[in-house]
C-alpha positions in Angstrom: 0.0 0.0 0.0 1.3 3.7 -0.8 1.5 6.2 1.9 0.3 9.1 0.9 2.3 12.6 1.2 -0.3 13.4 3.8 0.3 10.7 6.2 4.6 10.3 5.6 4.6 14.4 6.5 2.4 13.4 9.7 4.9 10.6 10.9 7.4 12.6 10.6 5.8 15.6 12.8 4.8 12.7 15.2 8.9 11.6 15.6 9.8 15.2 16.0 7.3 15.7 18.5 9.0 12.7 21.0 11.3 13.7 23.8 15.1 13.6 23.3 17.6 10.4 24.3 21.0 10.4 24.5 22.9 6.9 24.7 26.5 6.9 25.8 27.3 3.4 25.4 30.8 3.6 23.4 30.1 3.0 19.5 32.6 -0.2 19.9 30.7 -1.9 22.7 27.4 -1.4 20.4 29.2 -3.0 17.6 30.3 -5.8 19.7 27.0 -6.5 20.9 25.0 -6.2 17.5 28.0 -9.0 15.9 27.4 -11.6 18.9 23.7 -11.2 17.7 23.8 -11.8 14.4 26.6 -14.7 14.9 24.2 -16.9 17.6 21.3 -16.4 14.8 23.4 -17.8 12.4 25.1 -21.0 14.7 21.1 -21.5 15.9 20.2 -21.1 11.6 22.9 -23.3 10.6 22.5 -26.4 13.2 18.8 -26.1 12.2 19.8 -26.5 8.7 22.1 -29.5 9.3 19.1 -31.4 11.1 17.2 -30.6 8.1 19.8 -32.1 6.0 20.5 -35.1 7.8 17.6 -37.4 6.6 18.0 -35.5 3.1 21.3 -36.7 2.9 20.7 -40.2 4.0 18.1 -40.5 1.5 20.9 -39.4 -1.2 23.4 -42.2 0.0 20.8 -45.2 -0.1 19.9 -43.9 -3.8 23.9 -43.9 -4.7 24.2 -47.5 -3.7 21.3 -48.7 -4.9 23.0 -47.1 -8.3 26.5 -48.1 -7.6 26.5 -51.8 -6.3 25.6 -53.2 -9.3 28.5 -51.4 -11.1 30.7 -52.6 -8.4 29.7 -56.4 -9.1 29.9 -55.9 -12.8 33.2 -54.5 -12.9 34.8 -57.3 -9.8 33.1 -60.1 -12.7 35.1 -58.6 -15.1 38.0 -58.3 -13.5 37.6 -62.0 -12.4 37.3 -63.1 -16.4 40.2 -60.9 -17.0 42.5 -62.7 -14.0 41.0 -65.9 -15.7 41.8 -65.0 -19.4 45.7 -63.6 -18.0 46.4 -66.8 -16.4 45.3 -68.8 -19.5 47.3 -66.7 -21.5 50.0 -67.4 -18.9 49.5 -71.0 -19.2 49.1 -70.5 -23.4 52.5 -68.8 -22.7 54.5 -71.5 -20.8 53.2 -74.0 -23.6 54.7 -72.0 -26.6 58.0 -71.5 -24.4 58.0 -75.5 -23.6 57.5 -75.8 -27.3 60.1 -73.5 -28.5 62.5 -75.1 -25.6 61.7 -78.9 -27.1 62.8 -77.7 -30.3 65.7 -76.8 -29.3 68.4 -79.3 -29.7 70.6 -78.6 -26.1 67.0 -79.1 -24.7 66.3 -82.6 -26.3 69.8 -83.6 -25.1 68.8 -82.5 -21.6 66.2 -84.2 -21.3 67.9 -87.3 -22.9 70.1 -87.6 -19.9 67.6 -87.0 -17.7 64.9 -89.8 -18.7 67.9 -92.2 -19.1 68.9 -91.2 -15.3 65.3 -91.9 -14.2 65.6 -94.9 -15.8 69.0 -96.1 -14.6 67.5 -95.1 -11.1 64.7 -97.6 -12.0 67.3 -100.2 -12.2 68.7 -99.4 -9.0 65.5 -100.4 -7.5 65.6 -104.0 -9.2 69.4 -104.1 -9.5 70.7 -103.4 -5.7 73.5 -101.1 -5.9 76.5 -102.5 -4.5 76.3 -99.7 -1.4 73.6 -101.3 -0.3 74.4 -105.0 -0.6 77.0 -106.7 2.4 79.8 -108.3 1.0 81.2 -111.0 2.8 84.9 -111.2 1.6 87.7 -109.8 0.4 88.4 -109.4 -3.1 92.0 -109.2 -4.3 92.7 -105.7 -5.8 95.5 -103.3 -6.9 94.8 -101.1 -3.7 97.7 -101.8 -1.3 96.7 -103.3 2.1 97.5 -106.1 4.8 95.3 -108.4 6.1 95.3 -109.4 10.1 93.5 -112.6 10.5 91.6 -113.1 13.4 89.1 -116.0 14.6 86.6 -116.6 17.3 84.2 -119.6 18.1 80.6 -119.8 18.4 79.3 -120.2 22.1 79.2 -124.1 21.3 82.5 -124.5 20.6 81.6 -126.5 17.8 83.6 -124.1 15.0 85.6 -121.3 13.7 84.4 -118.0 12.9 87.3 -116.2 11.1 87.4 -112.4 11.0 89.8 -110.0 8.5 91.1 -107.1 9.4 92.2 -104.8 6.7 95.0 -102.7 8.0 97.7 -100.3 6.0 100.3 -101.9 3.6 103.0 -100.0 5.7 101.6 -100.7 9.3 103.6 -103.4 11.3 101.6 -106.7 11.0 103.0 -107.9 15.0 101.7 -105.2 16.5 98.0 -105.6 15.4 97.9 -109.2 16.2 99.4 -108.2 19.1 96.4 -106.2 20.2 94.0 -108.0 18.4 91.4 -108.3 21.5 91.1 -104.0 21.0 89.2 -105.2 18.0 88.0 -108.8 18.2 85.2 -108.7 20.9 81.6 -107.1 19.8 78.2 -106.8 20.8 76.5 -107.3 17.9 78.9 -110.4 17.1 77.3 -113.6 19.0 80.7 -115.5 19.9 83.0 -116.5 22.9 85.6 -114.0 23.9 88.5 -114.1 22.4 90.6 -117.0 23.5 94.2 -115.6 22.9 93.3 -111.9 24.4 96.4 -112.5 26.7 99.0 -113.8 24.2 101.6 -112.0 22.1 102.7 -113.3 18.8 106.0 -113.1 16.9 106.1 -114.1 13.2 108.6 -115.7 11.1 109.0 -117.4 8.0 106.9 -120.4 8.8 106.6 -120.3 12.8 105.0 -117.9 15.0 106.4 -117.8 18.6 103.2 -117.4 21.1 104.1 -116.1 24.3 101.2 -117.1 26.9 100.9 -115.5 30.0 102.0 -117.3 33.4 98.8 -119.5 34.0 97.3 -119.7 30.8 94.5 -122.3 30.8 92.8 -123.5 28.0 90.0 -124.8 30.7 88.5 -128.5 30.3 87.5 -130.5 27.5 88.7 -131.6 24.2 86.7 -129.1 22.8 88.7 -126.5 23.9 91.9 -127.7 23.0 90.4 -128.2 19.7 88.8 -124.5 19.0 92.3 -123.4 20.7 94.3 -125.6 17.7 91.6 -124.3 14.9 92.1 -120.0 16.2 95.6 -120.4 15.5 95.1 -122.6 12.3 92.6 -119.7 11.0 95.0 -116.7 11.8 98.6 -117.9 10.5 98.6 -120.7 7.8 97.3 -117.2 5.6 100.6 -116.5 5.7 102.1 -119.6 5.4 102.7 -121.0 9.2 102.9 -124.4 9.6 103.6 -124.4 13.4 103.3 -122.5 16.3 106.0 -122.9 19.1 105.2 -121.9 23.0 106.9 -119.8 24.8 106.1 -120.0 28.5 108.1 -120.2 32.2 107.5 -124.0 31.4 108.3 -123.8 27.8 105.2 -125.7 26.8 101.3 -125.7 27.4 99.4 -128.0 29.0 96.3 -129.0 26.0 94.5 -131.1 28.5 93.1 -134.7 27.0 96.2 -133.7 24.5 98.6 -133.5 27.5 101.7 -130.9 27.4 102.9 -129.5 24.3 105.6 -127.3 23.3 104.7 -126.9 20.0 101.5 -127.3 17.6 101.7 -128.1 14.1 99.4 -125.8 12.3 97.4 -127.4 9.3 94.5 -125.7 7.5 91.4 -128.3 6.4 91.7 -128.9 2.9 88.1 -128.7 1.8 85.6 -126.7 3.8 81.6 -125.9 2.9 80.6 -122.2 3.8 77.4 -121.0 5.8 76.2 -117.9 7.4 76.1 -117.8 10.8 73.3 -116.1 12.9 72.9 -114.4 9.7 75.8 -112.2 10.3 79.2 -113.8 9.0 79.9 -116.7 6.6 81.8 -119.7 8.5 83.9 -122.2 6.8 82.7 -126.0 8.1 84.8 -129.1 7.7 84.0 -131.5 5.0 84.0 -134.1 7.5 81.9 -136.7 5.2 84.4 -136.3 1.8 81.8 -134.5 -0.2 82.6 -133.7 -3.3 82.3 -130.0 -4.9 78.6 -130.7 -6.4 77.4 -132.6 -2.8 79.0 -129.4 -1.1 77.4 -126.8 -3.2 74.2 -129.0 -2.3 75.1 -129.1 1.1 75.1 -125.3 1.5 71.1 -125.2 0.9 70.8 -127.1 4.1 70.0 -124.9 7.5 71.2 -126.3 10.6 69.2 -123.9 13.3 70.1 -125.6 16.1 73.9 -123.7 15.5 72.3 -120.7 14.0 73.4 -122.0 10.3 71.5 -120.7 7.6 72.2 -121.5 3.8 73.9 -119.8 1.7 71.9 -121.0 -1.7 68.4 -121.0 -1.9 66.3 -124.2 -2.4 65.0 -123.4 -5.8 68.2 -122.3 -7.1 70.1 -125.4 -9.1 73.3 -125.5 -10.9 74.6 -128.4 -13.4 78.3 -128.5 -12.3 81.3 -129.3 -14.1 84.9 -128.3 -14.3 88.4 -127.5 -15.8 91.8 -127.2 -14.9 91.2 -124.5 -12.0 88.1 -123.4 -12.9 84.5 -124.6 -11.7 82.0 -124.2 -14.0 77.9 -123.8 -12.5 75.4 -123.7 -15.2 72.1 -122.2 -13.9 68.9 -124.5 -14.4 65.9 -123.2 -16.3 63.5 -123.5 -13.4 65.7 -121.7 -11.0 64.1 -118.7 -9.4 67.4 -116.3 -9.7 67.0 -113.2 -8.2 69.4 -110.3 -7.7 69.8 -108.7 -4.1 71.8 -109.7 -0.9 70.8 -113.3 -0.9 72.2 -114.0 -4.8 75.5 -112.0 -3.2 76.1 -113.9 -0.5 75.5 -117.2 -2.1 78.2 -116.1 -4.9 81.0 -115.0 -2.4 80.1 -118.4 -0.3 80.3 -120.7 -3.8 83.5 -118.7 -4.9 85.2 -119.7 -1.0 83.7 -123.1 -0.9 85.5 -123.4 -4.1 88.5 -122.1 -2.7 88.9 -124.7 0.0 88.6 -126.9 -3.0 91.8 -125.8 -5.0 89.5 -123.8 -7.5 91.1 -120.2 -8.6 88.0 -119.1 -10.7 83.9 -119.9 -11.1 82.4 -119.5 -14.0 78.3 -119.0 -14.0 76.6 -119.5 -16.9 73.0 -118.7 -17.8 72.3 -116.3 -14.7 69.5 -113.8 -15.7 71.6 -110.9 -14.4 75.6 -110.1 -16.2 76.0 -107.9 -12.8 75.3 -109.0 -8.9 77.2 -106.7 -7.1 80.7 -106.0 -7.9 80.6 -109.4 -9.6 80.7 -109.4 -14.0 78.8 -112.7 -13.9 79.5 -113.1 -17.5 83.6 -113.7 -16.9 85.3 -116.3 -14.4 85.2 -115.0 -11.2 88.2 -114.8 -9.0 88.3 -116.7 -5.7 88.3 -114.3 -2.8 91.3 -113.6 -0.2 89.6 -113.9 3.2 86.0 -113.5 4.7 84.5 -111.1 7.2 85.7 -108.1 6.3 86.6 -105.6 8.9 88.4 -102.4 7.7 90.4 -100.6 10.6 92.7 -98.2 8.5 92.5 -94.8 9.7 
């Protein structure tokens, strides 16, 4: 509405008409007051405002995500088909590169060697490398070395287990049979104690002086006498002794049922059939009964448990035998189940010793399945061992 001149002209008159007021308050103080004003308006506008836009805003979020997720899901399936198509292309990758590789010739070589190594370790499993077989002798070779011959008895006194200590070519032969009880007695070994652990020896051509000490008894028996004949027998006629001469306060020793004796003659059994004993060591046994070489090598499938004497060929093993000159010739029979592990080992070594004691110097096996058993060419003459029961004690 328009105020007329008439009525703005009166308001004014009106204003001038009112009664004069002074304020003193300082202009700064005013100013002061008026901005604290205006400021708590504001504060009480602006937290008004913000409770205003709180369910606004919440609103706004929901409608994002609702909008959002389903981007978010396409774009984690698309980076799930890409992961899947990179590691195919990956794989697709290795497969060209494998390709390119088995082209190339170095490659093919490579892996040449390394089938025919897989297959050589095959082998191994059927074919027992010779670290993991026991050989029971000692094979002549072009290694220098000494061999101290020792020998023990079973716990029956009923024979002679000989033992072979390999020792330095250069070491003095005396002195290790001189402390041959450091090495002779152990736990794993089921014997008697070493009957001459007191003795010292002195070798010489083709005597050995044998000091006993002062009250050395053999004990009672004839077994004993006999066991103490067959331990020196075992440990010198190696090397050629025929006789062993005692050396004592009484010059002599008493035998027992064999009465007192200055001297022993020392004569090795010319034929001898070899077992294992208790599984452990092969034994030489006396051919008491004359067999002949085939009857022996028949002999040696027999067990005789009640001395812990296994055999040293298998039952269904059989050989045709012949011979020539110094060679003894097994042929292997078609329906032999030949195998090739420790038990075809140890029957070789105790054939090649059995033929030994029998003058052989070689074996021949035909027909064996197996050209290798061991150490052993099977498809040449074998060589007759040295000794048996190899211990090595060189440093």
């Amino acid at each position: 509405m328009k105020q007329t001149e008439e009525e703005h002209q009166e308001i004014i008159d009106r204003l001038r008409e009112m009664p004069e007021m002074k304020d003193e308050t300082d202009k700064q103080v005013l100013y002061n007051r008026i901005s604290s004003s205006v400021s708590n308006k504001e504060q009480v506008k602006s937290r008004n405002q913000k409770h205003k836009l709180v369910p606004v805003l919440a609103t706004i979020m929901t409608a994002a995500l609702i909008f959002i997720i389903p981007f978010i899901m396409n774009q984690r399936e698309q980076l799930d088909l890409s992961t899947e198509s990179g590691t195919e292309l990956a794989t697709n990758s290795d497969e060209a590169e494998y390709s390119r590789m088995m082209e190339s010739s170095d490659f093919e070589q490579d892996i040449e060697e390394s089938e025919e190594q897989d297959i050589n370790s095959m082998n191994e499993l059927t074919i027992t490398p010779e670290g993991e077989l026991q050989s029971y002798v000692i094979q002549e070779s072009n290694e220098p070395y000494k061999v101290v011959y020792g020998a023990l008895s079973d716990p029956q006194q009923q024979f002679i287990i000989p033992i072979s200590f390999i020792i330095d070519e250069t070491a003095d032969l005396e002195e290790y049979y001189n402390n041959l009880e450091n090495y002779m007695n152990r736990e794993d070994w089921i014997t008697n104690d070493y009957m001459l652990k007191n003795a010292s020896f002195e070798l010489k051509e083709s005597v050995v002086l044998v000091d006993l000490e002062n009250g050395f008894d053999i004990g009672e028996g004839s077994a004993n006498a006999y066991i103490f004949e067959k331990v020196l027998v075992a440990m010198f006629t190696p090397y050629g002794i025929s006789k062993a001469v005692f050396e004592s306060d009484s010059n002599g020793i008493d035998l027992g049922p064999y009465g007192f004796v200055e001297e022993l003659p020392l004569k090795r059994e010319e034929e001898e059939i070899y077992k294992l004993y208790n599984n452990q060591l092969l034994i030489p046994l006396p051919n008491t009964n004359n067999l002949s070489i085939g009857d022996a090598i028949t002999e040696m499938k027999a067990e005789e448990e009640e001395f812990n004497l296994g055999r040293t060929i298998p039952e269904d093993i059989h050989f045709s035998i012949d011979s020539t000159g110094d060679q003894l010739i097994l042929t292997l029979d078609e329906e032999s189940n030949f195998g090739n592990g420790q038990e075809e080992l140890t029957m070789i070594e105790a054939i090649l010793m059995t033929a030994k004691s029998f003058e052989y110097k070689f074996v021949q096996f035909n027909d064996l399945p197996y050209n290798q058993i061991g150490t052993y060419d099977t498809s040449e003459p074998i060589q007759v061992p040295e000794a048996v029961n190899p211990v090595d004690i060189r440093n």
